[in-house]
N, C-alpha and C positions, 0 to 999 in steps of 0.2 A: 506467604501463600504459595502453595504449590502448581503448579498449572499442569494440561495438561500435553501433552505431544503427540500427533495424530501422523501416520505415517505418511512420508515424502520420497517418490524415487532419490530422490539427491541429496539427502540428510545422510550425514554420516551417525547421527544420536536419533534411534528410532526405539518403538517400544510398544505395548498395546495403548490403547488407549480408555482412558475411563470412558463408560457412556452415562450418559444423562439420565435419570432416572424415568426411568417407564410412563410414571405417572402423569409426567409433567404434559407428555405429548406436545414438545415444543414445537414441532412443525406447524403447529394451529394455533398457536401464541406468536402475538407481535412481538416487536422487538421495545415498544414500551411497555407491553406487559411482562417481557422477562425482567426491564429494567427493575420498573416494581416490585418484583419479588425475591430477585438478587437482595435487594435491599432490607426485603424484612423476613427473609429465610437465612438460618444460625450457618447449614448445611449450604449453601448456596444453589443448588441443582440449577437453577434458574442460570446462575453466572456459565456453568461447564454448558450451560445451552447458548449462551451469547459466541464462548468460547468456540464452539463447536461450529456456530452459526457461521460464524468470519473469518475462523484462522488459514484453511487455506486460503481468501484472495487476500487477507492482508501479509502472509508471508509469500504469494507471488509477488506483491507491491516491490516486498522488503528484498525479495531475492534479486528483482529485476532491476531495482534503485541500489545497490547491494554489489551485486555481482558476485556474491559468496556465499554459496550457503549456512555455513556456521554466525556469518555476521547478520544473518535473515534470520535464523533460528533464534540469538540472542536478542536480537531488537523487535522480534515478534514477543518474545517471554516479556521481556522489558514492556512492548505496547501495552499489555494485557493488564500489567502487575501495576500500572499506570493508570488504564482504564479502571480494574479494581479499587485504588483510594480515589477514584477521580468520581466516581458513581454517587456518593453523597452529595454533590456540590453539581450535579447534573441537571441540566432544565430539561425537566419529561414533556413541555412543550414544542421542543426543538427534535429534531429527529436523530437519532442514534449512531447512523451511520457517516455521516460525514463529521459528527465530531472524534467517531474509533478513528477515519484514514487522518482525519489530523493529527491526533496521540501519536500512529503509526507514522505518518511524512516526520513530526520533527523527532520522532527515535531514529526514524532511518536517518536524515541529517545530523544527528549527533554523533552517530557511528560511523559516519564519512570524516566528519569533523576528527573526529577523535582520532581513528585507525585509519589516515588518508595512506590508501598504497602506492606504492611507484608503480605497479604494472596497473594497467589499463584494464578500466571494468569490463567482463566478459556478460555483456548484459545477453538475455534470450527471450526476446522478445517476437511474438504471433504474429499474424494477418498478413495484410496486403493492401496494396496502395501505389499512387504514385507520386505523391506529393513529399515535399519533405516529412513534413507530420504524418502523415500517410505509409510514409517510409519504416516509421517507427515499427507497423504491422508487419513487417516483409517476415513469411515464414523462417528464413536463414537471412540473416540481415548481413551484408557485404561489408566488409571489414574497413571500406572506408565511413559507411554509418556507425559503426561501432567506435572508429576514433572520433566520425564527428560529435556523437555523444559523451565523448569522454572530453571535449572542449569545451561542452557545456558547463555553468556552474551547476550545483545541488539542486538549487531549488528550479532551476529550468527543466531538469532533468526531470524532477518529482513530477513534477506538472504536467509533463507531454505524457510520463509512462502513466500517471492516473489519467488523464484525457484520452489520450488516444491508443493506449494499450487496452487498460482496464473497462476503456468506454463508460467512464464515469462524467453523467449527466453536467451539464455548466454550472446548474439549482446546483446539485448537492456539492459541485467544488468551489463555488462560490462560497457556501457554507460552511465549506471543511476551512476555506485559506479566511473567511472572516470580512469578507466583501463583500459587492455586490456583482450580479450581475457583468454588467458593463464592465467595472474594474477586470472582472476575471477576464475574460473576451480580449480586454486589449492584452493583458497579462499571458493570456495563451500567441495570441498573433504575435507579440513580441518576442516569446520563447522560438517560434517557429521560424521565425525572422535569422534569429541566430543562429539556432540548425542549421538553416538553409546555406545561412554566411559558411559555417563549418565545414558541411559537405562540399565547398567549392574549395577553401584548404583544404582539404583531403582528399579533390580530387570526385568526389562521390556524386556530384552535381551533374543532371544532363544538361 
């Protein structure tokens, strides 16, 4: 399956992009009705609306957990072409979106796995804050946050930039990582815990 590529200031492989067929008017379609109809449409229109619906924040995910654009590009096709055979075997009672950012979290951790670099991820990360997690928002984040996140493992890493970058609800990352609740919660203050330890090796600690 082909996908498709929507334009990215930082994309070095850019291109027009397909648009979704007129008819469908997916902006007034849930995301379990496109699911549905992905499914029993030959043409998919349905699927390039889910496409369409998610790929930019799931390639900010991938860029930000990433640190490279080409390796966000590739593990976003990969999320997608994942979620495409994955959509048969889908429970339409569960919600849509937190099982996409999980497809996406362990592509993006495959692609760390796999292509681990020696230089240190240049993550770019929003907001503002002052806490360590908090920290992760800083418009220009200070070069000693950026090694303390690079001390981080993967999946601490995944976790704080979907929590406290993307500002993704606890419910739905509960549901993406396959817990509860509680688990996630201590799961986050534990991630945070280590930042925090990090930023003090690095200096980056008030």
């Amino acid at each position: 399956m082909t996908l498709m590529r929507r334009t990215h200031p930082d994309r070095s492989r850019q291109g027009p992009a397909p648009r979704v067929d007129p008819s469908l008017d997916a902006d007034e379609v849930s995301d379990a009705e496109l699911v549905a109809r992905a499914l029993a449409e030959p043409v998919r229109p349905a699927f390039r609306a889910l496409y369409e619906r998610y790929e930019g924040e799931v390639y900010g995910f991938l860029r930000r957990l990433l640190g490279d654009p080409s390796l966000a590009e590739d593990a976003l096709q990969e999320t997608f072409m994942n979620v495409h055979r994955g959509l048969v075997s889908f429970d339409p009672a569960r919600a849509f979106k937190p099982w996409l950012f999980r497809i996406a979290r362990n592509a993006g951790l495959n692609t760390l796995r796999a292509r681990r670099k020696s230089a240190p991820l240049e993550h770019e990360l929003e907001g503002d804050g002052e806490s360590p997690s908090a920290r992760l928002k800083a418009a220009e984040l200070s070069e000693q946050v950026r090694d303390a996140l690079d001390l981080l493992d993967d999946e601490d890493r995944a976790l704080l930039i979907l929590r406290h970058v993307l500002d993704t609800r606890v419910a739905a990352l509960a549901e993406t990582y396959g817990i509860g609740e509680r688990a996630l919660r201590k799961r986050l203050r534990r991630a945070g815990e280590r930042l925090a330890q990090a930023l003090l090796k690095t200096g980056g600690a008030q």
